[in-house]
N, C-alpha and C positions, 0 to 999 in steps of 0.2 A: 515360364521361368519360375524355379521357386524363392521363394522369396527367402532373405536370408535370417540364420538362425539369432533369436533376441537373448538377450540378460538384462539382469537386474542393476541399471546403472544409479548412481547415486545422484539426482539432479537438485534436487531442493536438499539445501542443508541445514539442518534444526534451527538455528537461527530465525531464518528464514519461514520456516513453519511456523515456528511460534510467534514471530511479529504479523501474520497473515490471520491466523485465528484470532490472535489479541486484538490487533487492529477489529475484525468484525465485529467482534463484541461489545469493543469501547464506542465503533460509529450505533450500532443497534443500543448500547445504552444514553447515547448521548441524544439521539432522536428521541428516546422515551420518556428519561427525565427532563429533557428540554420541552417537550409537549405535556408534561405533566405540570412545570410553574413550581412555585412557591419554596416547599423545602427540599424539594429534590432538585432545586437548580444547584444546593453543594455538591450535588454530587457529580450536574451536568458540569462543572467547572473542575473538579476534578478528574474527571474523563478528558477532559480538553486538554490538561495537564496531561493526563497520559497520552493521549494520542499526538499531544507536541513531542513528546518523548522518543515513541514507536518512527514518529515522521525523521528524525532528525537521524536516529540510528539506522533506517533503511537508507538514508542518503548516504551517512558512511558506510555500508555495508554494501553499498550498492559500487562501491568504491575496492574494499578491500575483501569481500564478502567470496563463496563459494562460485565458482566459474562461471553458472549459469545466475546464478545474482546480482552477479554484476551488472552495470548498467551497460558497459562494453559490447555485453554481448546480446541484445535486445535492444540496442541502437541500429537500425538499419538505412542504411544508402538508400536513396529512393530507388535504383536501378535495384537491388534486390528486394525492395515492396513489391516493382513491377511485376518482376518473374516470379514471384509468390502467390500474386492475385493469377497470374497468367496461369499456374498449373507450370512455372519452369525452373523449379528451386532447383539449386545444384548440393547435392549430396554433401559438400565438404561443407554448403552454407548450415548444416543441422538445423535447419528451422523446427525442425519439429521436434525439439528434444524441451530446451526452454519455452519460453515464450518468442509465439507466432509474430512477423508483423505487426497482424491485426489487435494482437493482445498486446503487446509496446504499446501501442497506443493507448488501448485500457490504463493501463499498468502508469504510463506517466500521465494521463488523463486526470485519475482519479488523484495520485499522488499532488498534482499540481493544486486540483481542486480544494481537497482537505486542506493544505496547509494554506488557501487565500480564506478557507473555514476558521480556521485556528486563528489564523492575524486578524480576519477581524471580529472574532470571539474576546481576541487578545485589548480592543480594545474599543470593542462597544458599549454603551448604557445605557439601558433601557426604559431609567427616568422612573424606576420604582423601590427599587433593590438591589438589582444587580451590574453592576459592573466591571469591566476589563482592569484586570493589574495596569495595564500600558496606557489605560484611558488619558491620562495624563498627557501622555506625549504627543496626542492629537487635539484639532480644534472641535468644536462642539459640533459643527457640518461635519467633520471628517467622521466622527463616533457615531452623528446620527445616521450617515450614507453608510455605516459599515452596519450598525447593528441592524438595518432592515435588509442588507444583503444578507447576513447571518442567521435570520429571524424565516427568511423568506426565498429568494433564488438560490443563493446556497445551499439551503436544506434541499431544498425540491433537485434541483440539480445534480446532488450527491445522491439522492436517493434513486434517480431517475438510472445514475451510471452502474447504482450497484443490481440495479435489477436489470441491466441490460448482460452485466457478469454471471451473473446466472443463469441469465436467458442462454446464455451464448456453452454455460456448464453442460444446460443440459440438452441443448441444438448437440455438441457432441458426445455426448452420453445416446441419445437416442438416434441421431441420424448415422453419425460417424462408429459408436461403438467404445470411444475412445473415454476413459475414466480421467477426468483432469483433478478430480476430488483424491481421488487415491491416493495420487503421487505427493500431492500438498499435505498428507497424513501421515504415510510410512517414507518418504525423501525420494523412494526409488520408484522407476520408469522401465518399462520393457521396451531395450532398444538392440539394435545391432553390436554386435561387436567391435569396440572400438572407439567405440562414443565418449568420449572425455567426460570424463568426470566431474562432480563438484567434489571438491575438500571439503569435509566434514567430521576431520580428526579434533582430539581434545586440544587442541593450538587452536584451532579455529572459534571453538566455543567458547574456552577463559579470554579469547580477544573479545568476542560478541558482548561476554556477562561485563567487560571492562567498557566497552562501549555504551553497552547501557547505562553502567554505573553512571559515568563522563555526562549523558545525553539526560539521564533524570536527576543530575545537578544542577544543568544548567533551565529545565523546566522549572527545577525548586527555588528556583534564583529568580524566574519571570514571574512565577507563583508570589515570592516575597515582594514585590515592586507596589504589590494591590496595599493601597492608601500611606 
């Protein structure tokens, strides 16, 4: 049977691209100046700033964001994880179009992860220099149980899940064939005809920039709390 003819469907919506790349670079800088100490922890605190920011905007985004964005659609029933692992996905389910099952779980994995990163980033001390804006709001056990989660499992952890994301990039780059970098670069996916869309018209993107604006207020605002 042949198999049927594809197009160029629009699945990732710039938004969306650009808070995924932004996101890597701000966890890749914030492991380097955090492992570097002294005067590059301004800037480790400033990346934490932004990546509160990125976190807060993918949440709503994940809300109001392009079709396959949303969280909607990459929440799956357990009966359709079954038949996904089983090899029994049903065609109207388009798993394969956004994110897999298996990738949901990446996808809120990592998100859950980062932002217990950021909280207790938000309000650690590490008894030399540096401290959380929010330190205040917690007791001295609570700062010190977060800054050595912060300092220690949490990194290792977050570092552990973004090399399993790649592992897993390029498992399907080499075994499957299938480009998952591409589509996260130019939005669009080669799929069947018919495959719904993401929106990713200029409505969509002055909502995104107003989101952001909204979401790197209210970091400026947790940022201002510090002393």
């Amino acid at each position: 049977m042949q198999d049927p003819p594809v197009h160029a469907i629009r699945v990732w919506d710039l938004p969306t691209r650009l808070f995924h790349w932004l996101l890597a670079l701000a966890i890749t800088g914030s492991v380097i100046s955090g492992s570097i100490g002294g005067n590059a922890m301004l800037l480790h605190f400033r990346l934490g700033y932004l990546v509160l920011t990125l976190l807060a905007f993918r949440v709503l985004w994940g809300l109001v964001g392009g079709r396959w964005s949303r969280f909607s659609s990459f929440l799956y029933a357990p009966a359709t994880v079954l038949r996904f692992l089983r090899g029994q996905a049903r065609p109207s389910e388009h798993l394969d179009v956004g994110h897999n099952p298996l990738g949901s779980f990446s996808v809120f994995g990592l998100l859950g992860m980062l932002a217990l990163q950021v909280a207790t980033g938000l309000v650690a001390d590490d008894e030399i220099a540096n401290v959380g804006p929010l330190n205040g709001l917690v007791s001295a056990t609570t700062a010190s149980l977060a800054t050595g989660w912060h300092k220690n499992w949490g990194q290792w952890i977050i570092l552990a899940m973004v090399a399993l994301h790649v592992t897993a990039i390029v498992f399907y780059l080499m075994r499957k064939r299938i480009n998952l970098v591409r589509p996260m670069l130019l939005g669009d996916k080669p799929l069947p005809a018919g495959t719904p869309p993401s929106a990713d018209g200029l409505w969509q993107r002055m909502l995104a920039v107003a989101l952001v604006a909204l979401c790197a207020m209210a970091s400026y605002w947790v940022a201002l709390q510090d002393g």
